[in-house]
BAMIMAR-937617 format. One record per residue (C-alpha): chain; x, z, y; residue number from 0. Coordinates in steps of 0.02 Angstrom, whole numbers. Each point is the difference from the previous one (the first is absolute). Layout:
vexke c=A	east=X	up=Z	north=Y	k=NUM $
...
***
This chain:
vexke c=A	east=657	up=-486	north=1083	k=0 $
vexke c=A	east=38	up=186	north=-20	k=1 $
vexke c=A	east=171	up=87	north=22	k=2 $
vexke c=A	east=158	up=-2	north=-112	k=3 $
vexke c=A	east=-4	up=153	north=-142	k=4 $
vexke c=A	east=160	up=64	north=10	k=5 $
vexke c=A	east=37	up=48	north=-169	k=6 $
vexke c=A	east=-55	up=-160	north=-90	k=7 $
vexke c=A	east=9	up=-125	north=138	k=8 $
vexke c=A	east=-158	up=-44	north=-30	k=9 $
vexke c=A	east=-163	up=-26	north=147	k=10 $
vexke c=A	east=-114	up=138	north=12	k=11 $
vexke c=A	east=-155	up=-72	north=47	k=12 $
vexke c=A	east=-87	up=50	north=178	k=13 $
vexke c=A	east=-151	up=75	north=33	k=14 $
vexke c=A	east=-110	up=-139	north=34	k=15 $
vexke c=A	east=83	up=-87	north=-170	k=16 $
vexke c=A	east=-54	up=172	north=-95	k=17 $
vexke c=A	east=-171	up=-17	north=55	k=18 $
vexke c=A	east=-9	up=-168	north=-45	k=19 $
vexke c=A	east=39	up=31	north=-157	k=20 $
vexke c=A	east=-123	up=148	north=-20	k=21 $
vexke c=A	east=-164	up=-113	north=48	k=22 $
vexke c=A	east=73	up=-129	north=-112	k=23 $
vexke c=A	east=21	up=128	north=-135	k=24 $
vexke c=A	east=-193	up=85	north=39	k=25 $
vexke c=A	east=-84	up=-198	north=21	k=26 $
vexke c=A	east=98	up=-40	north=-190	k=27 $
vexke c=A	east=-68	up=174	north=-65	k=28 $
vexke c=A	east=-173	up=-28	north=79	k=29 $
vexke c=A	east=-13	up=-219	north=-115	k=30 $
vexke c=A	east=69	up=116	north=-144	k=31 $
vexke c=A	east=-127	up=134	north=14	k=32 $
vexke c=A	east=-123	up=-134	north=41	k=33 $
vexke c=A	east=33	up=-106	north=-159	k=34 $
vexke c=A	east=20	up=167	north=-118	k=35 $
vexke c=A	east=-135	up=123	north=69	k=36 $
vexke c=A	east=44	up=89	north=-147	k=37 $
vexke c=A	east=157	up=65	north=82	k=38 $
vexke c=A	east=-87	up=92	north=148	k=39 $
vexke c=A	east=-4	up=162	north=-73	k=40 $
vexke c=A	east=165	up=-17	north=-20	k=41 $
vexke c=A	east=44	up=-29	north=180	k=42 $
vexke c=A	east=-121	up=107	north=56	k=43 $
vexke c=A	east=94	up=146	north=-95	k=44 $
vexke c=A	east=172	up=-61	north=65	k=45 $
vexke c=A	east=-63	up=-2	north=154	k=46 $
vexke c=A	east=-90	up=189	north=-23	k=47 $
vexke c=A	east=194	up=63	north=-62	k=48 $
vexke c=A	east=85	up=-103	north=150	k=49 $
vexke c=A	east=-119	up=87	north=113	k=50 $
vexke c=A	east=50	up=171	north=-71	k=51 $
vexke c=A	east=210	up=-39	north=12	k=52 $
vexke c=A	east=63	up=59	north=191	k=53 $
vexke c=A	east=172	up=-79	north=-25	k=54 $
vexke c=A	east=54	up=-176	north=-35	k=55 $
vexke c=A	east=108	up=61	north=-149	k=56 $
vexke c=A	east=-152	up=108	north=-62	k=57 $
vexke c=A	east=-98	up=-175	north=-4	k=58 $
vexke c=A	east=127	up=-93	north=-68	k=59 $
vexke c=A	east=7	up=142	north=-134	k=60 $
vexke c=A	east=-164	up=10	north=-42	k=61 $
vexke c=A	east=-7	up=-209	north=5	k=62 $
vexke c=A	east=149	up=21	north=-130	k=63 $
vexke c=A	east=-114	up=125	north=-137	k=64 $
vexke c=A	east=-157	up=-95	north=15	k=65 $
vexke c=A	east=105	up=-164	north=-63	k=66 $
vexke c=A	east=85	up=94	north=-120	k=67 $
vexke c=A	east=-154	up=81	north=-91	k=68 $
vexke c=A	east=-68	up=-201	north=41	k=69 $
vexke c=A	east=154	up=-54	north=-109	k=70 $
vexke c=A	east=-34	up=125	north=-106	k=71 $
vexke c=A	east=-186	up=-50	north=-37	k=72 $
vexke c=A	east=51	up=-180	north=-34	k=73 $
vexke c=A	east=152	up=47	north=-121	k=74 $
vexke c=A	east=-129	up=102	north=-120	k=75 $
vexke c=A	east=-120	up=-165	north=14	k=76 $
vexke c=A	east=122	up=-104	north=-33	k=77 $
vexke c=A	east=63	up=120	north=-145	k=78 $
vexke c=A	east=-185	up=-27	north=-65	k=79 $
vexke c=A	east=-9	up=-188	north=9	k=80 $
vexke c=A	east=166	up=0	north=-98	k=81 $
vexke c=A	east=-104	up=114	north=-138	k=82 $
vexke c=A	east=-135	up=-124	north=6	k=83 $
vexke c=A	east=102	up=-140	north=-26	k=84 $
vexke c=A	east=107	up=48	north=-146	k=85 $
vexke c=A	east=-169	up=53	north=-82	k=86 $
vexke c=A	east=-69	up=-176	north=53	k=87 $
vexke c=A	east=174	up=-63	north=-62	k=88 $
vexke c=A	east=-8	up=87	north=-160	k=89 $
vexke c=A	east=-198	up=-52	north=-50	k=90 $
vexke c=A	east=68	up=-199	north=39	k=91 $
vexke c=A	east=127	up=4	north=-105	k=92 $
vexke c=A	east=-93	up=107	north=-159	k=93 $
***
């Protein structure tokens, strides 16, 4: 197990645990991309903008916007599906 975090008191985890957890991570993202091939241009543009960030905080950055405008996307869908289904709603009940 890693070492103590000061602050918190809680384990960081080592090295070998980290990249442990990073194959797990790419084999789970590889089943996912496998099952949903629909999602590989997605990950192949996060991957094209993780490429392009030199710093860990410049990836995590850039991680953070692309799930934002994601978010984003899926609020003005779901804004749409509420339109559709008062209009649904309303033709039921006329």
């Amino acid at each position: 197990m890693g070492t103590a975090y000061r602050k918190t008191g809680t384990t960081l985890p080592t090295a070998r645990e980290l990249a442990a957890m990073g194959e797990a991570a790419r084999r789970e993202r590889d089943r996912l991309l496998a099952a949903h091939p629909h999602l590989q241009a997605y990950q192949r543009e996060i991957d094209r903008v993780l490429a392009a960030a030199v710093t860990q905080e410049n990836r995590m950055a850039a991680l953070g916007l692309m799930m934002g405008a994601k978010l984003n996307e899926l609020k003005a869908q779901m804004m749409r599906l509420e339109a559709c289904t008062r209009t649904l709603a309303g033709t039921v009940e006329n």
